[in-house]
Structures are given as structure tokens and as C-alpha cells.
mmCIF file of the N, C-alpha and C atoms, coordinates in Angstrom:
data_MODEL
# 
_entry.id   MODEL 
# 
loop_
_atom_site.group_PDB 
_atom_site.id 
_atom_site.type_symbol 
_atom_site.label_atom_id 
_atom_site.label_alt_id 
_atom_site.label_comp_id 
_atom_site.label_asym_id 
_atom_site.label_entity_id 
_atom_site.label_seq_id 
_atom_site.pdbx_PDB_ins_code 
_atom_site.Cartn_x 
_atom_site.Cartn_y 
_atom_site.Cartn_z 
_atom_site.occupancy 
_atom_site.B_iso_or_equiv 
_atom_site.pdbx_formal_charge 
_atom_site.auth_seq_id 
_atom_site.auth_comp_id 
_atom_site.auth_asym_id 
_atom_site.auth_atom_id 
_atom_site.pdbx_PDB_model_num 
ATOM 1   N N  . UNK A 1 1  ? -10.773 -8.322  11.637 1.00 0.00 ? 1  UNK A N  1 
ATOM 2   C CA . UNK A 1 1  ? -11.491 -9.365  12.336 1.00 0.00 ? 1  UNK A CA 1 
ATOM 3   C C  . UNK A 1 1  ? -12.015 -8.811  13.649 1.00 0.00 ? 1  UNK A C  1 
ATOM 4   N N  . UNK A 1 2  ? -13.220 -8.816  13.763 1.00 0.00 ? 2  UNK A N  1 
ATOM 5   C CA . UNK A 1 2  ? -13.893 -8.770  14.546 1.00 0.00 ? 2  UNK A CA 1 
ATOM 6   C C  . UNK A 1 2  ? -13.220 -9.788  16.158 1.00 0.00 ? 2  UNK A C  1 
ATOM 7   N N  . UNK A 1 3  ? -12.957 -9.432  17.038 1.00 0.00 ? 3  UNK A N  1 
ATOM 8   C CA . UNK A 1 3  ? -12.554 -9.825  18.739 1.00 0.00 ? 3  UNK A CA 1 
ATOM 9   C C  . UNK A 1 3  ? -13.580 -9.575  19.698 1.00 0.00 ? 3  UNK A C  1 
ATOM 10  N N  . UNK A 1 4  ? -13.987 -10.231 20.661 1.00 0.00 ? 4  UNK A N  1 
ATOM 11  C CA . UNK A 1 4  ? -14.584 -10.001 21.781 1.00 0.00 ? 4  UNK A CA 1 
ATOM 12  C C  . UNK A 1 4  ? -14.138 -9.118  22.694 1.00 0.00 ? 4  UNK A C  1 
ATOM 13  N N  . UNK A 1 5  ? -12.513 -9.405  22.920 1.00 0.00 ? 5  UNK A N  1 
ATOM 14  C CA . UNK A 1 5  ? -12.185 -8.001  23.951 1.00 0.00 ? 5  UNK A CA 1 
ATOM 15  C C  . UNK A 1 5  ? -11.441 -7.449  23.051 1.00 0.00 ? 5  UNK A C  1 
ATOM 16  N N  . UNK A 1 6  ? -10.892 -6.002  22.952 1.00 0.00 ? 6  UNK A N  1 
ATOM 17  C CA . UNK A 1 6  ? -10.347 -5.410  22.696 1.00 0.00 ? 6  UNK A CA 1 
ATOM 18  C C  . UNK A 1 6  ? -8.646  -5.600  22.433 1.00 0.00 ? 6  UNK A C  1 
ATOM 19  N N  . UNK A 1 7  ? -8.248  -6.175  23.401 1.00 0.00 ? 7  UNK A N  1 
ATOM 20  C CA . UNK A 1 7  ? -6.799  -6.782  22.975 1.00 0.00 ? 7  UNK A CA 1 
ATOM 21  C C  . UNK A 1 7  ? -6.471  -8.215  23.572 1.00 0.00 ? 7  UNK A C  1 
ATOM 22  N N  . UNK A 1 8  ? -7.504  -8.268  23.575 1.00 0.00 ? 8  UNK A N  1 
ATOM 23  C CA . UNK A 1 8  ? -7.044  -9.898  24.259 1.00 0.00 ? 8  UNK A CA 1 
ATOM 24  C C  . UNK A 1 8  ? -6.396  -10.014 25.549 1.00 0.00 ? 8  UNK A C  1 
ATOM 25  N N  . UNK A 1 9  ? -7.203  -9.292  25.969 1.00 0.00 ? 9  UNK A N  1 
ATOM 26  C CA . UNK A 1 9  ? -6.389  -9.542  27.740 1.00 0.00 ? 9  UNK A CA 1 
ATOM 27  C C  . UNK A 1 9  ? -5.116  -9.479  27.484 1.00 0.00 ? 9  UNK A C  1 
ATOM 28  N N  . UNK A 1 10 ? -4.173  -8.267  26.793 1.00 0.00 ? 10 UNK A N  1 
ATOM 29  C CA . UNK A 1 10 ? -3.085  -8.078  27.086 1.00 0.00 ? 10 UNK A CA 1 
ATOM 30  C C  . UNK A 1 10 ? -2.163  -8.743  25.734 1.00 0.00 ? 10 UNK A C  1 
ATOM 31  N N  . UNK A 1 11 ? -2.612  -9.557  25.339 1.00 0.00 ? 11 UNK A N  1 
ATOM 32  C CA . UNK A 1 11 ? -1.855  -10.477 24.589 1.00 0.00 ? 11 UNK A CA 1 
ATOM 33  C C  . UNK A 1 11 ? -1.220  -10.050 23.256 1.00 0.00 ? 11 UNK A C  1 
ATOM 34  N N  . UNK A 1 12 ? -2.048  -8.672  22.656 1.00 0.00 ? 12 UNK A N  1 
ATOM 35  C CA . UNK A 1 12 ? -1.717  -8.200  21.731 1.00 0.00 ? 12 UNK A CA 1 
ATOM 36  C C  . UNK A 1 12 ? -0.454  -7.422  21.931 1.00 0.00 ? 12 UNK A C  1 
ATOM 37  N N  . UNK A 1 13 ? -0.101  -7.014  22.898 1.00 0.00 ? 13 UNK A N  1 
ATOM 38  C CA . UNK A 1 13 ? 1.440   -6.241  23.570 1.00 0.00 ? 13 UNK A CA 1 
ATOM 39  C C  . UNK A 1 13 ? 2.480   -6.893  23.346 1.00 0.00 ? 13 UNK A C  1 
ATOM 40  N N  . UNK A 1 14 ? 2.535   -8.714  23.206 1.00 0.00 ? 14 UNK A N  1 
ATOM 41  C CA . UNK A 1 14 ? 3.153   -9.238  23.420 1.00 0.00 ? 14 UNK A CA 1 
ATOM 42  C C  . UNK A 1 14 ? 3.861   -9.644  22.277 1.00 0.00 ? 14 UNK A C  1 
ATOM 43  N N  . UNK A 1 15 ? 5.154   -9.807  22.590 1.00 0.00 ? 15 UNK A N  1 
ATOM 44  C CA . UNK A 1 15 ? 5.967   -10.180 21.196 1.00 0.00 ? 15 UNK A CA 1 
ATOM 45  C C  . UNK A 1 15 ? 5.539   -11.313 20.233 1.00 0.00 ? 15 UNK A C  1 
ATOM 46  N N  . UNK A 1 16 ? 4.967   -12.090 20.404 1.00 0.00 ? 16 UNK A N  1 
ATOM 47  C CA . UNK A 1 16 ? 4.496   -13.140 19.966 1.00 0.00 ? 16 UNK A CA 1 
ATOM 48  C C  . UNK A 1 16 ? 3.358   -12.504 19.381 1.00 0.00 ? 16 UNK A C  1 
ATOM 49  N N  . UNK A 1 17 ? 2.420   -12.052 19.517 1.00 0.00 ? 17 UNK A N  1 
ATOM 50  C CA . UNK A 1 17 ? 1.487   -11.134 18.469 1.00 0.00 ? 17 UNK A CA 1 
ATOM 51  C C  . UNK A 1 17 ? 2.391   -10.258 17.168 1.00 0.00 ? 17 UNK A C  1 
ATOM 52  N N  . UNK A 1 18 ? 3.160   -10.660 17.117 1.00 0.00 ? 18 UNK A N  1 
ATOM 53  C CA . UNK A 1 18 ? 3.792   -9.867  15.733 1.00 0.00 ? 18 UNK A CA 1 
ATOM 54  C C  . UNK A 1 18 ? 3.469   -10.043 14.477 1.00 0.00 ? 18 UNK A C  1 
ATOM 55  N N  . UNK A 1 19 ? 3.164   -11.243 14.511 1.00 0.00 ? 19 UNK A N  1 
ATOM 56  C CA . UNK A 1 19 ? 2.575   -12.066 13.161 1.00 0.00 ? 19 UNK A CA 1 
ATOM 57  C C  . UNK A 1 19 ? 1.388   -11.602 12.281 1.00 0.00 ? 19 UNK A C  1 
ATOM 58  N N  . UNK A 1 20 ? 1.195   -12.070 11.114 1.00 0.00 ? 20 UNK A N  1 
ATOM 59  C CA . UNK A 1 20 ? 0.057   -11.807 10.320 1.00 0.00 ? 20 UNK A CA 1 
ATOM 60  C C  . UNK A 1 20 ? -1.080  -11.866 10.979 1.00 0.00 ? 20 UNK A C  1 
ATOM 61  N N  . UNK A 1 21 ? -1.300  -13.278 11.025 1.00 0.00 ? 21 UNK A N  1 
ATOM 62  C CA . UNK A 1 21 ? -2.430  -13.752 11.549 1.00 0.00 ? 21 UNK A CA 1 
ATOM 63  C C  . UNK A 1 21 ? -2.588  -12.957 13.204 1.00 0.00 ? 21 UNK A C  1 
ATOM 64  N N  . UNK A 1 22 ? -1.868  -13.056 14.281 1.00 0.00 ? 22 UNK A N  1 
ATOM 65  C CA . UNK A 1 22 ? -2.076  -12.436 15.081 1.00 0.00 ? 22 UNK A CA 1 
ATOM 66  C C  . UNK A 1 22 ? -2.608  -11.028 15.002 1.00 0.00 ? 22 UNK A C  1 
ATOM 67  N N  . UNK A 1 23 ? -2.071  -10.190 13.803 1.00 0.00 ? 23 UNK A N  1 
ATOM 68  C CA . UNK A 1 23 ? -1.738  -9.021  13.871 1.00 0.00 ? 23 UNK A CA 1 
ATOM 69  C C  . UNK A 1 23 ? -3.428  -8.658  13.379 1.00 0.00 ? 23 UNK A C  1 
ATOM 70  N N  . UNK A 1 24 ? -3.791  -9.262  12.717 1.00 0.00 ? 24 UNK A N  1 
ATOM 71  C CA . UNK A 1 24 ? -5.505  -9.203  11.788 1.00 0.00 ? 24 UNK A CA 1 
ATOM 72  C C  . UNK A 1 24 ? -6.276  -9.329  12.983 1.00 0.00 ? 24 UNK A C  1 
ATOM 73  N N  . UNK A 1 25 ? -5.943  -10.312 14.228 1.00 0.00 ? 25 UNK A N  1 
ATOM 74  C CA . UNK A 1 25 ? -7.019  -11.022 15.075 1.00 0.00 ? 25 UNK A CA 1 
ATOM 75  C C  . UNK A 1 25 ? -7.176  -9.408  16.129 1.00 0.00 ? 25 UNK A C  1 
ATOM 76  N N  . UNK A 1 26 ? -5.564  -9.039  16.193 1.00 0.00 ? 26 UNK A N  1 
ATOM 77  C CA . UNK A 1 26 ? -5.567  -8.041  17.367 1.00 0.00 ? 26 UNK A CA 1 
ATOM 78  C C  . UNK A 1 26 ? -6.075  -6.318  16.642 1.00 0.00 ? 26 UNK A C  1 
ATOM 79  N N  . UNK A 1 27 ? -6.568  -6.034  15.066 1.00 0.00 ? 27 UNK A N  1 
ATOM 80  C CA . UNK A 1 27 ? -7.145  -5.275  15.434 1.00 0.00 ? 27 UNK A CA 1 
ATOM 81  C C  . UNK A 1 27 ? -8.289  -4.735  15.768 1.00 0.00 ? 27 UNK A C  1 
ATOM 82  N N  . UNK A 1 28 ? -8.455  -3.297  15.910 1.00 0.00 ? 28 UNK A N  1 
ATOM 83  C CA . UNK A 1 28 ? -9.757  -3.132  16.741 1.00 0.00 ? 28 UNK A CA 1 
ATOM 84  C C  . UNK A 1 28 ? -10.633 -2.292  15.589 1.00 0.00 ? 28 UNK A C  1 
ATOM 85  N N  . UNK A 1 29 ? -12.102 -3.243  15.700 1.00 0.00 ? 29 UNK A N  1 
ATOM 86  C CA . UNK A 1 29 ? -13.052 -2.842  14.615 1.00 0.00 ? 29 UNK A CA 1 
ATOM 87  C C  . UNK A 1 29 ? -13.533 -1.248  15.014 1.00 0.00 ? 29 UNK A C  1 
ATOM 88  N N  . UNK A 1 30 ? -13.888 -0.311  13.708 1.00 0.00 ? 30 UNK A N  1 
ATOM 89  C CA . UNK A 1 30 ? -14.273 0.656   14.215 1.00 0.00 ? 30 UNK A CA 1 
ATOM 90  C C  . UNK A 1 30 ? -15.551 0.696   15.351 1.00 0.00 ? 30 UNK A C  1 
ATOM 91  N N  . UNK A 1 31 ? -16.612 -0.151  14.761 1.00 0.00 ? 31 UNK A N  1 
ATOM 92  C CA . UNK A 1 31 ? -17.670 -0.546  15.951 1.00 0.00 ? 31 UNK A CA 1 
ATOM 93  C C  . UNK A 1 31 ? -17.714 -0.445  17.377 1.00 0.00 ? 31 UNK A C  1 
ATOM 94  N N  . UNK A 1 32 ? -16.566 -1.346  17.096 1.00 0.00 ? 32 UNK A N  1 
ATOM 95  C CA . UNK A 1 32 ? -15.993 -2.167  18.575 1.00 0.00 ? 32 UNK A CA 1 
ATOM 96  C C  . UNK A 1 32 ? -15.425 -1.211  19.310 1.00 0.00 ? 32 UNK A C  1 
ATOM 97  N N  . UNK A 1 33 ? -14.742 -0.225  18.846 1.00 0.00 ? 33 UNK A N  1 
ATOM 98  C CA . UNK A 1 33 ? -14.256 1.349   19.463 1.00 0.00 ? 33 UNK A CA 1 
ATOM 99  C C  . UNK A 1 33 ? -15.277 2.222   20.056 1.00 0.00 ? 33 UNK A C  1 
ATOM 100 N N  . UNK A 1 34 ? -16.213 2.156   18.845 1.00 0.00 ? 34 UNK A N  1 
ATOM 101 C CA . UNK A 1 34 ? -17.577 3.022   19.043 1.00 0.00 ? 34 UNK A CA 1 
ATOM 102 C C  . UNK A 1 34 ? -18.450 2.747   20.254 1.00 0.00 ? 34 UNK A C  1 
ATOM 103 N N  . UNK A 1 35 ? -18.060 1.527   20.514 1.00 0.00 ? 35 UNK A N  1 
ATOM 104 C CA . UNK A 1 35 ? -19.082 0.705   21.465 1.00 0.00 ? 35 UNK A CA 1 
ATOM 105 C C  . UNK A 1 35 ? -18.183 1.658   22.916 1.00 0.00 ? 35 UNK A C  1 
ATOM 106 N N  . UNK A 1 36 ? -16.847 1.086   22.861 1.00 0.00 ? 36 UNK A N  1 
ATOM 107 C CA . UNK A 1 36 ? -15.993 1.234   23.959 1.00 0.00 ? 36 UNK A CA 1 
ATOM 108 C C  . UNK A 1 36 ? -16.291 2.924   24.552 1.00 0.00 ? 36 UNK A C  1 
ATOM 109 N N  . UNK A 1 37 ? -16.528 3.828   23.161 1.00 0.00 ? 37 UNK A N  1 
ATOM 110 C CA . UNK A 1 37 ? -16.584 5.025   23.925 1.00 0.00 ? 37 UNK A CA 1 
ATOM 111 C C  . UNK A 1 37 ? -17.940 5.137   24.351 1.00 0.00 ? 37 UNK A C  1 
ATOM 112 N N  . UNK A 1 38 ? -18.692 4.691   23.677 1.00 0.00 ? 38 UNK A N  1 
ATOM 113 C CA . UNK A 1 38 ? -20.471 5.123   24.241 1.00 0.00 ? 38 UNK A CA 1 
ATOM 114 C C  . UNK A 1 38 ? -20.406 4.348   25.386 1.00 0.00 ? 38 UNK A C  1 
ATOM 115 N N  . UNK A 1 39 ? -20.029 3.347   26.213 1.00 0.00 ? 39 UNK A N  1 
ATOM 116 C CA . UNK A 1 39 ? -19.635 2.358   27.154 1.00 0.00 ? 39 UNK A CA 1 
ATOM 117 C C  . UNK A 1 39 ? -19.432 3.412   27.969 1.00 0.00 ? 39 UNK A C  1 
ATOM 118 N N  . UNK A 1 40 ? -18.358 3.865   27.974 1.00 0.00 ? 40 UNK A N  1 
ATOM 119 C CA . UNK A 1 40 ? -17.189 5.151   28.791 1.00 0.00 ? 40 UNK A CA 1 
ATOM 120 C C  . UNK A 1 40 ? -18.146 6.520   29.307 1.00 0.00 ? 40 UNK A C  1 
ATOM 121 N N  . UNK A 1 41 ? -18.775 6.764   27.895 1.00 0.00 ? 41 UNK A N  1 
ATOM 122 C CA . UNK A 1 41 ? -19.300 8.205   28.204 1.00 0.00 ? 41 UNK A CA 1 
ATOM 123 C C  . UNK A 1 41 ? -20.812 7.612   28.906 1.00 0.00 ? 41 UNK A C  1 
ATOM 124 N N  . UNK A 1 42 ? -21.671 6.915   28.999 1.00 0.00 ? 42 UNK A N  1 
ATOM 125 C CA . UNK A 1 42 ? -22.999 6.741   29.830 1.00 0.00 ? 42 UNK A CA 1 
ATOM 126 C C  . UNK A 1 42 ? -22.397 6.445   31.051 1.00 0.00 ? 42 UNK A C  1 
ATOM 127 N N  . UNK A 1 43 ? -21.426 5.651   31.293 1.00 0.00 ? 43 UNK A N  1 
ATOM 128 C CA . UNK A 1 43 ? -20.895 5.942   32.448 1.00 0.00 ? 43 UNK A CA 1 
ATOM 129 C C  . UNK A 1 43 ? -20.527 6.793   33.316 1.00 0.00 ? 43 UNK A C  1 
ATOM 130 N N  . UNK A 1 44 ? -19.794 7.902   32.278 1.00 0.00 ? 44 UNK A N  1 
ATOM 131 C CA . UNK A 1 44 ? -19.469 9.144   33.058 1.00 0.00 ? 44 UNK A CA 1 
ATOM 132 C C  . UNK A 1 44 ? -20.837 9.851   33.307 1.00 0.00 ? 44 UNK A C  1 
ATOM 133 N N  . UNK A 1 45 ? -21.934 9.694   32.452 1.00 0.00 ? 45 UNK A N  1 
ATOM 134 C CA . UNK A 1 45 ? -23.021 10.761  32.336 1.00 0.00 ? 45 UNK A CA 1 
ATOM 135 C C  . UNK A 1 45 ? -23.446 10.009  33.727 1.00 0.00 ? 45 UNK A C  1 
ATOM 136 N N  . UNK A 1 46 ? -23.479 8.682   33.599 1.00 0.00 ? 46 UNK A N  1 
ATOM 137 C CA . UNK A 1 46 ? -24.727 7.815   35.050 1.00 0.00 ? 46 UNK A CA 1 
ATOM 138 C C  . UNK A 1 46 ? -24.091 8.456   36.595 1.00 0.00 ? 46 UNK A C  1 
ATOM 139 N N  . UNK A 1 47 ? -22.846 8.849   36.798 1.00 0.00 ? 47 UNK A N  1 
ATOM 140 C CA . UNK A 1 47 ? -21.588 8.840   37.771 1.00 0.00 ? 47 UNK A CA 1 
ATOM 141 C C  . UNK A 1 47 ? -22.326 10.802  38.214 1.00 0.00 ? 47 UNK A C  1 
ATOM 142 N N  . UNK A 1 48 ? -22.244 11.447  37.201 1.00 0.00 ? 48 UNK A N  1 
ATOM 143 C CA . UNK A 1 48 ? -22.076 12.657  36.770 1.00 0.00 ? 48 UNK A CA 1 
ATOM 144 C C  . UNK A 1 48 ? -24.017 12.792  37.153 1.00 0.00 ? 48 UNK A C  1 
ATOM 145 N N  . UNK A 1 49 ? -25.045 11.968  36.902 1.00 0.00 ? 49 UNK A N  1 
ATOM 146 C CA . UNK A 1 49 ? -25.910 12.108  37.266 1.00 0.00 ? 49 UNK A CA 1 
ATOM 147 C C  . UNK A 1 49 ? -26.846 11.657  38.679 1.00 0.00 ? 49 UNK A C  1 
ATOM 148 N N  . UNK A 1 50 ? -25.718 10.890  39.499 1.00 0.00 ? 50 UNK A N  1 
ATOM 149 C CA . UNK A 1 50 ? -26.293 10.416  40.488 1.00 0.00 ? 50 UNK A CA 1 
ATOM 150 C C  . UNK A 1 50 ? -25.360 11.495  41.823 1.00 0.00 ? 50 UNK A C  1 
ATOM 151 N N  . UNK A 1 51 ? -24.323 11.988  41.173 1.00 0.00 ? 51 UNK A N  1 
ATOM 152 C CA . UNK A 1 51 ? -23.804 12.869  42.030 1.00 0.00 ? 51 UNK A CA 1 
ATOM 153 C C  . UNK A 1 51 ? -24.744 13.954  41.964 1.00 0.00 ? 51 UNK A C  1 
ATOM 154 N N  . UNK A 1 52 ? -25.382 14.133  41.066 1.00 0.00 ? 52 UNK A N  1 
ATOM 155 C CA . UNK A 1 52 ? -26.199 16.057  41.604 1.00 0.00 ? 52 UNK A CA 1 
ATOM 156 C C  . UNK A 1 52 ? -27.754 15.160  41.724 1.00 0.00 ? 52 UNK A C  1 
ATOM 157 N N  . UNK A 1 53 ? -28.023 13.919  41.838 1.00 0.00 ? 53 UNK A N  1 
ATOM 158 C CA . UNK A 1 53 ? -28.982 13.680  42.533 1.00 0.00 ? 53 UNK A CA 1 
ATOM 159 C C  . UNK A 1 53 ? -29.098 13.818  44.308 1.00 0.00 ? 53 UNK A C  1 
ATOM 160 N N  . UNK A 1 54 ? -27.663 13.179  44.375 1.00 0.00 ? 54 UNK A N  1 
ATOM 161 C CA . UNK A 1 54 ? -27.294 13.007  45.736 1.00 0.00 ? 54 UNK A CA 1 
ATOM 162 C C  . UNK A 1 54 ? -27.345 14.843  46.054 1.00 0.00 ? 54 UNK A C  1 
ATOM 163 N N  . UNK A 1 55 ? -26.471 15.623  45.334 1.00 0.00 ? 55 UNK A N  1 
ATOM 164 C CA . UNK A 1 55 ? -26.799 17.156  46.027 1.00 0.00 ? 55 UNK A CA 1 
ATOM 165 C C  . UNK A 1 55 ? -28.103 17.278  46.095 1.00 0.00 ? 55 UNK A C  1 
ATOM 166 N N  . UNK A 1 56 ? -28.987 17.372  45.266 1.00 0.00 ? 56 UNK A N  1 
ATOM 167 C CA . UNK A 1 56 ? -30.330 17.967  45.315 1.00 0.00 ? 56 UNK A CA 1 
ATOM 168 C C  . UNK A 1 56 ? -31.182 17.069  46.632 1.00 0.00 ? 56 UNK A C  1 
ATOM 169 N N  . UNK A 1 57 ? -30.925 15.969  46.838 1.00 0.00 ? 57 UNK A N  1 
ATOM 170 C CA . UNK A 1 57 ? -31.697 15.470  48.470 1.00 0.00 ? 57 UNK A CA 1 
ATOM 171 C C  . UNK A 1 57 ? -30.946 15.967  49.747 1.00 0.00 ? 57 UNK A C  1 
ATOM 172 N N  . UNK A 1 58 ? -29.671 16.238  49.371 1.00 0.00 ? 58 UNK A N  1 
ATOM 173 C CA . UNK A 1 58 ? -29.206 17.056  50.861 1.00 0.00 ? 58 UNK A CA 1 
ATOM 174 C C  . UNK A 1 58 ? -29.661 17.905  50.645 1.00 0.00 ? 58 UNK A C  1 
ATOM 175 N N  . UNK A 1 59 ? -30.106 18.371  49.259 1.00 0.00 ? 59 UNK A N  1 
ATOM 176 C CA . UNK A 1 59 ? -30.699 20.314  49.772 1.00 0.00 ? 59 UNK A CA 1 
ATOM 177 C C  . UNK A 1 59 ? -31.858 20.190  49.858 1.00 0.00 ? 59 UNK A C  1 
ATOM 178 N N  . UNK A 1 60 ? -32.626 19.106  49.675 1.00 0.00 ? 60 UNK A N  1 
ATOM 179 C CA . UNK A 1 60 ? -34.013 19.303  50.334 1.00 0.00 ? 60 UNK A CA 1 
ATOM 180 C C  . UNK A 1 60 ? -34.172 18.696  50.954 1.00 0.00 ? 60 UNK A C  1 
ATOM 181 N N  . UNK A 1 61 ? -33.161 17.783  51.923 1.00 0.00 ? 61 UNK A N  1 
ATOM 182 C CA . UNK A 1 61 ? -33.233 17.323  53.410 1.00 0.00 ? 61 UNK A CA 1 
ATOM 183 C C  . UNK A 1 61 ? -33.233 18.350  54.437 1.00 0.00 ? 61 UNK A C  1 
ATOM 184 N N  . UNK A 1 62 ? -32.004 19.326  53.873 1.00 0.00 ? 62 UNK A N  1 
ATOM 185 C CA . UNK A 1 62 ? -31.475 20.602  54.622 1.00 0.00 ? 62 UNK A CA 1 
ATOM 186 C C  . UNK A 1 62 ? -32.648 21.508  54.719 1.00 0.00 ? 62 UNK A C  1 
ATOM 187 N N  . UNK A 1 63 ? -33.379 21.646  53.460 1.00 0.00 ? 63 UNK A N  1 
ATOM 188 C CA . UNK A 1 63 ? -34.805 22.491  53.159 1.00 0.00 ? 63 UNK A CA 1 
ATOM 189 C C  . UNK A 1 63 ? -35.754 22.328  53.886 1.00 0.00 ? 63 UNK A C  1 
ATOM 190 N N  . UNK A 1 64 ? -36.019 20.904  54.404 1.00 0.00 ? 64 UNK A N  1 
ATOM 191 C CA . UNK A 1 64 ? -36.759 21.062  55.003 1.00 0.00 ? 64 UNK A CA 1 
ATOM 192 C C  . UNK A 1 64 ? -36.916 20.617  56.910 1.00 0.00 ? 64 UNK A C  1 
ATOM 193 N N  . UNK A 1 65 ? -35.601 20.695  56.886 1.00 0.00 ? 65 UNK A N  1 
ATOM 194 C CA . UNK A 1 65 ? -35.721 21.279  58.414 1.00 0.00 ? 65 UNK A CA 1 
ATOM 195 C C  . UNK A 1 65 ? -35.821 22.728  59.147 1.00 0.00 ? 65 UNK A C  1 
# 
């Protein structure tokens, strides 16, 4: 079964998730994984690309004084 978050805000940890029905609701679709890492990694790339933006204007702030 398809979920909106991933574990339910926690809820799947919980002893009371032991059950069938709980247990179907709390897992995680392959999709829904797929999503989580492409999520993760444009992030790191956006993080990873605004840091060597930021170098390259100090070096041509520095350049051109």
C-alpha cells in the first residue's frame, strides 16, 4: 500500500504497528524509495552546486581587483 510519508511520522516503530493491517499500510513502495533518493541526491547536487558557485564569484571578485 501505497503511504504519503514514509513511516507515518514515526508510528510504524511503534508496538502497536505490529499488526497485519498496520504492517501492509507501513510498507515502503519501491517508487516511494525511488522518489526519497532522487529527493536526497538533487539536493546534495543543488548544495554541492551553489557552493562552487559561491567559490567562482570570490575568485572573480578577488580577479578583479
Amino acid at each position: 500500500a501505497y503511504v504519503d510519508t514514509v513511516t507515518l511520522g514515526g508510528f510504524c516503530y511503534s508496538p502497536l504497528a505490529g499488526g497485519p493491517l498496520l504492517g501492509a499500510a507501513c510498507r515502503v513502495a519501491g517508487g516511494q524509495a525511488a522518489a526519497l533518493v532522487f529527493l536526497f541526491v538533487t539536493a546534495l547536487l543543488y548544495l554541492a552546486s551553489s557552493l562552487v558557485c559561491i567559490k567562482m564569484w570570490r575568485h572573480e571578485a578577488a580577479r578583479r581587483r
